[in-house]
N, C-alpha and C positions, 0 to 999 in steps of 0.2 A: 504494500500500500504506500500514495505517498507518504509517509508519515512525518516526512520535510514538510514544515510549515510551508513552505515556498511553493509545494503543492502545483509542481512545474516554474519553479519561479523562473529558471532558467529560460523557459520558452514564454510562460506568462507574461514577464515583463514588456514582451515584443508585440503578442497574442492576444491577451485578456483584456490589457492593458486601454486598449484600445476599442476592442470588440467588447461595448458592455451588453452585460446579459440586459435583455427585454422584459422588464415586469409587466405587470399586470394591475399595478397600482396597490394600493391600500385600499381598507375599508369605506376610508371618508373620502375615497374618490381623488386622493391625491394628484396633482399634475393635469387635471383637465383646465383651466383657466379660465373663466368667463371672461373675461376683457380680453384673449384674442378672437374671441367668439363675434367681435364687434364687426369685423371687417368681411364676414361671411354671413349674413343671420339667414338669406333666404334659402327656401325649402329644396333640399334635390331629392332627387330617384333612387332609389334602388339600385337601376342600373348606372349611374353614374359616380354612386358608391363602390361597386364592383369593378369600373372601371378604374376609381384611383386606387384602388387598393392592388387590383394586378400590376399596372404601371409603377406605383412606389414598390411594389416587390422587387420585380424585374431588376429595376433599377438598384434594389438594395441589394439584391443577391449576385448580380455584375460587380459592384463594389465590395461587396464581400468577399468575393473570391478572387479577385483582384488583389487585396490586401493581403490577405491569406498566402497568397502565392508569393507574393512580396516579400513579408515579413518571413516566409519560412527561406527564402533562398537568401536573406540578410541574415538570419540564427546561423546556419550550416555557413555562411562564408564569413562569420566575424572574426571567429577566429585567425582567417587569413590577412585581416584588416581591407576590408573591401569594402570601403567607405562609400561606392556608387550603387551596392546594393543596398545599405543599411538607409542612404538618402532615399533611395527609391522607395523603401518599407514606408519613411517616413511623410514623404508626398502622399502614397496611397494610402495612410492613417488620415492626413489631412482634408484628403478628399470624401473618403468614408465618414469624417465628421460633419464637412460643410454638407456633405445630403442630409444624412439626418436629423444635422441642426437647423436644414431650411426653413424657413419662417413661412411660407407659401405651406409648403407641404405639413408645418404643426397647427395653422391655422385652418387648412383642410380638415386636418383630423379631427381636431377639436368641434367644432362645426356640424362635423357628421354624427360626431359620440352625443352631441349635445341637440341634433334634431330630431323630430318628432318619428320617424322611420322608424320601422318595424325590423328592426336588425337584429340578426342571427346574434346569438354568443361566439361564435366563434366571430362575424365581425367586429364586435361590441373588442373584442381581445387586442385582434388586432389591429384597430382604432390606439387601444389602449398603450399597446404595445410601441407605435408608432410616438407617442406622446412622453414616454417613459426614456425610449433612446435618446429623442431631441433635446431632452429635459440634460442632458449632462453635455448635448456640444451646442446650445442656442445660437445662433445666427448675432440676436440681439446685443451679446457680451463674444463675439468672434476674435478680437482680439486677446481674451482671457483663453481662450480655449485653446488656439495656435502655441498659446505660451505654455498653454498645461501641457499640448504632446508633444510639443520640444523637451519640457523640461522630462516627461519620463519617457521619452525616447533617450537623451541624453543620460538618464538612471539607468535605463534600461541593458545600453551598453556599457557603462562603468560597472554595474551587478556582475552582469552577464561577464566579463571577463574576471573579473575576482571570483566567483562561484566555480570557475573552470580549475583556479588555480587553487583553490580550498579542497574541491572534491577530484583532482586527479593527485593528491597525496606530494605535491610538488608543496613547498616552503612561498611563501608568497615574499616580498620582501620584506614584510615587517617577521617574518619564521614562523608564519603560522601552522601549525602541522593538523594530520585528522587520524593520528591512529593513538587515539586514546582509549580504546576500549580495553588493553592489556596492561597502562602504562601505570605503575604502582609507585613511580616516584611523584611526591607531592609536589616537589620542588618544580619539578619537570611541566606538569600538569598545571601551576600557576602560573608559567611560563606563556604557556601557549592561551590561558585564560585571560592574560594580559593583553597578548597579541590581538587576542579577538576585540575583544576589548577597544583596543585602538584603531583598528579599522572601522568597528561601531560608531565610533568618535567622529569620525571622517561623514560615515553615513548619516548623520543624526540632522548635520546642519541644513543639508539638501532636504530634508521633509518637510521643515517649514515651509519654505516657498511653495513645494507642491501643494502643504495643507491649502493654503491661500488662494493659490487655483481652482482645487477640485470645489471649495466649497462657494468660491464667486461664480464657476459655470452653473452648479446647480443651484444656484439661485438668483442665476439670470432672469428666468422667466414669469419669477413670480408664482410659479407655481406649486408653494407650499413646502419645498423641501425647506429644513433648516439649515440643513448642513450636508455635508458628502455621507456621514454615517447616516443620516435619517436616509437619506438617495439610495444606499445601496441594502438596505434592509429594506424599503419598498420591494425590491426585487422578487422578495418573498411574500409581498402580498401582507406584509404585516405591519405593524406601527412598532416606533423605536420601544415602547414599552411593552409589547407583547412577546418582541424577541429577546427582551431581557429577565422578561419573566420565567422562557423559557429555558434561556441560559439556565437561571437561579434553580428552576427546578433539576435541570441534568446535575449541577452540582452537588446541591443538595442530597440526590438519590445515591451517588457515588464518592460521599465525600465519606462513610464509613466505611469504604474497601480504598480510598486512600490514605487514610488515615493509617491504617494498618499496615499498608506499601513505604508508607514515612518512616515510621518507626521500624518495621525489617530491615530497608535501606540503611538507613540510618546506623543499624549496628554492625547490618554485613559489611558493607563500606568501611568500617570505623577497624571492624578486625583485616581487612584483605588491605588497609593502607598503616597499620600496624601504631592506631592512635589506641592510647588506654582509654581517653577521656571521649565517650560517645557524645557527639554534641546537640543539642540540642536543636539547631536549624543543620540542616544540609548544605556546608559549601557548595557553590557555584562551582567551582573546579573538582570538586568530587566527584562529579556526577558522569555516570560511565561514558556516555557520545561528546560530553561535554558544552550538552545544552540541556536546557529541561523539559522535554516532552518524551523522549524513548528511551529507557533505563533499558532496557529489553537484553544489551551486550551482556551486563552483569550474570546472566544466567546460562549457563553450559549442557545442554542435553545430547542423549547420547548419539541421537542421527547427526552422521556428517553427510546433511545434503549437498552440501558445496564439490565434496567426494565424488556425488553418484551423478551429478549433473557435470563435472568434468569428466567423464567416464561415458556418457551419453554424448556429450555433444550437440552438435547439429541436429541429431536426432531429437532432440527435443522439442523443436520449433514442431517438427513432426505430431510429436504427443501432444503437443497446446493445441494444435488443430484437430487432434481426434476427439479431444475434450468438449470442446465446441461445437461438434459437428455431434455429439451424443449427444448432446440438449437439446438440438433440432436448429441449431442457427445455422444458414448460409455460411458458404465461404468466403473469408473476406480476399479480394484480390488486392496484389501489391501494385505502388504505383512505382513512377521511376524518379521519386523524391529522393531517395537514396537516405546514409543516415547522418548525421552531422559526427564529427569526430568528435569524441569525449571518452574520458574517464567515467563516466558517472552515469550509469543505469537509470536515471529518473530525468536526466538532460536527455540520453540519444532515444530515449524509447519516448520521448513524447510524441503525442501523436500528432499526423500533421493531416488536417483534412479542411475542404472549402465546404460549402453547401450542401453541393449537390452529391458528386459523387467521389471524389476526391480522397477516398478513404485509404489509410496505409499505416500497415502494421511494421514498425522497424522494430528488424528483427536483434536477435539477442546477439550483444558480441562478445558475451562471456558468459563460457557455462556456470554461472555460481550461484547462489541462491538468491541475492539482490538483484539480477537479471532475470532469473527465473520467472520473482515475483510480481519485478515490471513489464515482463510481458504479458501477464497475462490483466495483469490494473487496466494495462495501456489497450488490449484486445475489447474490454469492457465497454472503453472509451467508443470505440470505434463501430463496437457494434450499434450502440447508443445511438449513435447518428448516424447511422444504417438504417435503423427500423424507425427513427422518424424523420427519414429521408423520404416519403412517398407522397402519391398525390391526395389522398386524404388530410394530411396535415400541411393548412398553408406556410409558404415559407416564413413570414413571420414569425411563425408559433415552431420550427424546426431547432428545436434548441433542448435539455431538458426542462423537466416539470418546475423544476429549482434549481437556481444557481450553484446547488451542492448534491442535485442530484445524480449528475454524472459519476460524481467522483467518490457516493455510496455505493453506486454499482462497481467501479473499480475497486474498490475497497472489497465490498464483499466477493467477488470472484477470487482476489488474491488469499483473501482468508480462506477459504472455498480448497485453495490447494496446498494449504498447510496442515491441514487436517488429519489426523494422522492414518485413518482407514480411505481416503484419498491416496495419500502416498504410498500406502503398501501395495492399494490395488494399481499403482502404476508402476511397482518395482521400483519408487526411489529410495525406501527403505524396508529391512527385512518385517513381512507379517506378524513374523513372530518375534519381533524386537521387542525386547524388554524395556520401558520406560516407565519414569516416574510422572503419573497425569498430571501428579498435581505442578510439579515442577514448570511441564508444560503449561499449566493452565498460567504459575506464575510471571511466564517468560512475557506469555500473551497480554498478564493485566500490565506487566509492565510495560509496555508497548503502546496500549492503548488509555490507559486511565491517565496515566501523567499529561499525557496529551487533553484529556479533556478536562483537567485541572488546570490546564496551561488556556487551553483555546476557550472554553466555555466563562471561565475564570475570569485570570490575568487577563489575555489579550483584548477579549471584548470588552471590556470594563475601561480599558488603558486606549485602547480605538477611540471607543465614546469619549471618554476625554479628551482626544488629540484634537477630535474635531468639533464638540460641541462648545469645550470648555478652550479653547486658541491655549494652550499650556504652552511655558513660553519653553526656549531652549534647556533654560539651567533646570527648570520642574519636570519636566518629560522622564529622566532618571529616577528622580526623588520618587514620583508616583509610581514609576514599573516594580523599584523594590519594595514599595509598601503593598503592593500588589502580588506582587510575588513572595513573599514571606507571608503573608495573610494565607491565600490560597496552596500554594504550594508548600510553604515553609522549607524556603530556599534563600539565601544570603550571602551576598558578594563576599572574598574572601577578604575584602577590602573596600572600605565604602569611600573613601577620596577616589574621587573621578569616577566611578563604577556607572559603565553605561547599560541603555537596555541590552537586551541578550541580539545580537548581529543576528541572527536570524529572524527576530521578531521585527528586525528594522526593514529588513529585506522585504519580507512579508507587505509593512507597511509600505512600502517604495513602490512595490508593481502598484495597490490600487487595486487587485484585480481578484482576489481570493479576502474578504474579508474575515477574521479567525472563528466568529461563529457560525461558516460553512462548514471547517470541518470539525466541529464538532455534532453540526447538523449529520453530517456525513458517516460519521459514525454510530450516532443514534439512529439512524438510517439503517444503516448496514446490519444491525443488531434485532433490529426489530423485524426485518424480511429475513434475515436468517432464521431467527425463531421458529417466523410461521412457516418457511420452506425445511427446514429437519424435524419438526413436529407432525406439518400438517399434511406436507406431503410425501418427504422421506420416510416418515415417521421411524428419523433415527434423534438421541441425545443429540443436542445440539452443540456438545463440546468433542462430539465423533462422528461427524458425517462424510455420508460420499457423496458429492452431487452427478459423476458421473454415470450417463446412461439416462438419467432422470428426462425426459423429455418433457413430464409435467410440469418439475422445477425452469426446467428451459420454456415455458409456455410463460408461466407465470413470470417471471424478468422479462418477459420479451415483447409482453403487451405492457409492460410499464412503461417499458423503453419507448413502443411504438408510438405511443400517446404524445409522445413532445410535450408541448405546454398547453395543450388542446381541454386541459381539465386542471382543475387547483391541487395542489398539491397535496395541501392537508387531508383531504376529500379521497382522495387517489390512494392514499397508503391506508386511511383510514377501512377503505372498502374492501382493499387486498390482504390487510393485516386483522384486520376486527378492531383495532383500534388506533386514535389519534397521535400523534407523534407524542413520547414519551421515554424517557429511560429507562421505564421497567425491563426490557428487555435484557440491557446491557448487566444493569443492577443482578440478574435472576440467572445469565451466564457463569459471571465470579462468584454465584453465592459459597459455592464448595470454596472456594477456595478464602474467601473470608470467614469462612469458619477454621480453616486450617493453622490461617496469619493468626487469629484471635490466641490460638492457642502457643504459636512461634511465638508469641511477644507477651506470653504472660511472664508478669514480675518484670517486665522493661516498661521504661520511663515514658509516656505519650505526652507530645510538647505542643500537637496543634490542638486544637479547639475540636470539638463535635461536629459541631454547624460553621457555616461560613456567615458573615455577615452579609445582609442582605443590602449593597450599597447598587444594590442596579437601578434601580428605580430612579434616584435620587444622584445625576451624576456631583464628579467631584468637585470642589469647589478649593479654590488654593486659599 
């Protein structure tokens, strides 16, 4: 799974960045405007509504893919410094924005959404949908807007090369290294904590500017957004306080199997780096990857899948497509996109597709297990906008349900073949291999819980702030560690100069992956898991097989097909039996929170029960 906050940051920053997803609005109707309404009020047709809505497709899906093709032949040539591709991406961003920031074409829309006409839901959508794009590149504030995708094209490729030199294990020139998963010297390990550190530093001061951008475009039009956070939590159809309500509850549901993950940490750590004194908050440079969402390294089971897929080979790309084709998906065919050079399984396997047909699977360039797992995340992706590639769902609505729904499907296929009666049944590891579940199961909470401590938590809380509350340069720091010690109970190993966590800034620089997608994304993944090893496998859901399942392949495959053509909440709630919610996740770890309960009787518990509940209420300096 991604489990990189950056969540493709490598290609997002280019990609996403630029391509915002298409909401649907909010409840109170956000972003339709009556004051442009002024310049259109007389009545039209039906057919004349059909007729702008083909024409703006047309047009947006030309631009679309145009960009698209741009931008992927500037990611694959940056590295050679091919400054006439990377301009070129950057012209067809610009272009992609002035359409659907025209003012002609949002006063159309508006107009239409807002006349007496007997309009379908699906045109009522993408009316909306149209209003929702324009809403972040306006015509009105065109010079803000030029300035916002300069400035993260210009992030984009400053990221995008530092990220290259971070995750292909090369020293950047401040020494930053990445193979701390084994590294037991403290001294070593504050080293490279430092380094990070200072390149965050670097990143920190270019956010302002963007902030200032993102949130004068969206609120160019008057059309109710307050800010870039209120803009991009629209996308979900929700209001800023509905999505932090729901934050509050993911936390809440899971903060007593982290609680118990702190305190285990906390002591294994404390013996494998050879401190008598167990501390009370978890250094920052402890922590096994050396950021705080995937602890997952710290844990040793006895499959070497890395082993059995160097051993395979090539042959493997093979197996990911027998996988696929047992569920009942189509073949996906490759294009001649080729794959960009990289060290890093979550940069070259992202996926690169336009609209229409444009789909391409790049393939693995290393047999090991981080390869393994992105190919098949990246397959997910792919299918995803395969099956609501047809003419049923217009192209406005071709996108997923939610701006995190794609990347719950990847998520949950890659869990899908981690599983351990999965892997037997494909010979990566022996049937009758002896393991310890529970270990397993702890590798997995550590994988994913610290992530939704981090993302549901800190980051969303620390976002809302950046944009609501303009937190100036020197407080952006101050409130990430109050945040991350509250939530996480985690703490710089040094608090002069200690900046946010460089990943979280990265994060923040695309724009383009907000942190409470994936946590959406995860609660996603948890909760269709459930109901497909329950209800249609009906196997344990901490042992399943999905292949062969054609059923289970039915049921992801009309989700996917749907696009945005239906609301999301609505949509999972009909296929799941119930409303988006953590139980799921919660009711996965329960064995194994009864396990921690007992590892850490007579050990010392330093965080809290409950989290405070400061979503509601952002911060105030």
């Amino acid at each position: 799974m991604k489990r990189t906050l950056l969540t493709g940051m490598f290609a997002s920053m280019l990609f996403s960045c630029s391509i915002q997803y298409i909401g649907t609005g909010t409840g109170d109707d956000k972003g339709y405007a009556k004051a442009t309404v002024a310049r259109g009020q007389q009545e039209t047709t039906l057919s004349e509504l059909d007729a702008f809505l083909e024409t703006y497709s047309q047009q947006y899906e030309n631009l679309y893919t145009r960009l698209v093709e741009a931008q992927a032949a500037a990611l694959m040539n940056m590295e050679d410094g091919d400054t006439a591709k990377v301009s070129a991406s950057l012209h067809a961003q610009e272009a992609f924005a002035a359409f659907t920031g025209n003012t002609e074409n949002m006063v159309k829309a508006s107009t239409y959404l807002q006349s007496t006409l007997h309009k379908s839901p699906l045109q009522v959508k993408q009316l909306k949908a149209i209003l929702y794009a324009g809403a972040n590149n306006p015509q009105i504030v065109s010079g803000a807007v030029k300035a916002r995708i300069k400035a993260e094209h210009e992030q984009a490729v400053k990221v995008n090369r530092l990220y290259r030199l971070l995750n292909a294990g090369q020293p950047s020139k401040k020494g930053t290294t990445d193979n701390l998963a084994t590294e037991t010297d403290l001294q070593k390990r504050l080293t490279v904590w430092r380094n990070r550190n200072l390149i965050a530093q670097d990143l920190q001061h270019d956010l302002l500017g963007l902030r200032e951008l993102r949130n004068t475009t969206v609120q160019g039009l008057g059309f109710g957004y307050e800010d870039y956070f209120d803009y991009q939590v629209a996308g979900y159809g929700m209001s800023q306080g509905d999505m932090m309500d729901l934050m509050r509850r993911i936390k809440e549901e899971l903060r007593p199997l982290y609680r118990e993950l702190h305190t285990y940490v906390r002591y294994t750590l404390a013996k494998k780096y050879g401190v008598a004194q167990v501390p009370d908050y978890l250094p920052a440079h402890w922590l096994p990857a050396g950021w705080p969402y995937d602890w997952s390294a710290m844990i040793q089971v006895s499959a070497d899948l890395d082993s059995a897929l160097q051993v395979r080979g090539p042959a493997g790309l093979d197996q990911e497509k027998s996988f696929f084709r047992s569920l009942g998906f189509p073949e996906i065919q490759q294009s001649s996109y080729g794959t960009p050079g990289s060290a890093d399984p979550h940069f070259a396997g992202s996926p690169v597709f336009a609209l229409p047909q444009h789909a391409s699977l790049l393939t693995w360039q290393k047999p090991n297990l981080a390869w393994y797992k992105q190919a098949y995340h990246n397959a997910g992706h792919l299918y995803y906008s395969m099956a609501y590639t047809r003419p049923d769902v217009p192209v406005l609505l071709r996108r997923p349900a939610n701006p995190a729904m794609q990347e719950a499907i990847g998520n949950l296929l890659e869990f899908a073949l981690t599983q351990q009666p999965f892997l037997a049944q494909q010979a990566l590891i022996d049937k009758d291999l002896a393991t310890d579940r529970m270990q397993l199961l702890l590798r997995e909470a550590l994988c994913y819980v610290p992530m939704i401590s981090l993302t549901a938590g800190v980051m969303s809380e620390w976002e809302q702030d950046f944009y609501t509350q303009g937190l100036p340069d020197e407080q952006l720091s101050q409130r990430w560690w109050e945040l991350v010690k509250e939530h996480q109970g985690i703490v710089p190993p040094a608090t002069e100069g200690a900046q946010p966590e460089l990943d979280a800034l990265l994060q923040l620089a695309s724009g383009a992956a907000p942190s409470y997608s994936q946590a959406l994304s995860y609660l996603m993944l948890f909760q269709l898991h459930e109901h497909i090893a329950k209800h249609i496998l009906q196997q344990p859901p901490q042992a399943t097989n999905y292949y062969g399942s054609q059923e289970a392949g039915t049921f992801l495959y009309e989700i996917m097909a749907a696009g945005a053509t239906t609301d999301w909440k609505e949509m999972l709630e009909e296929k799941t039996g119930e409303a988006p919610n953590p139980r799921a996740m919660a009711a996965y770890f329960q064995p194994l929170l009864d396990y921690l309960r007992a590892q850490n009787k007579g050990r010392k518990y330093t965080l809290e029960a409950g989290v405070q509940q400061t979503n509601s209420t952002p911060y105030k300096p």
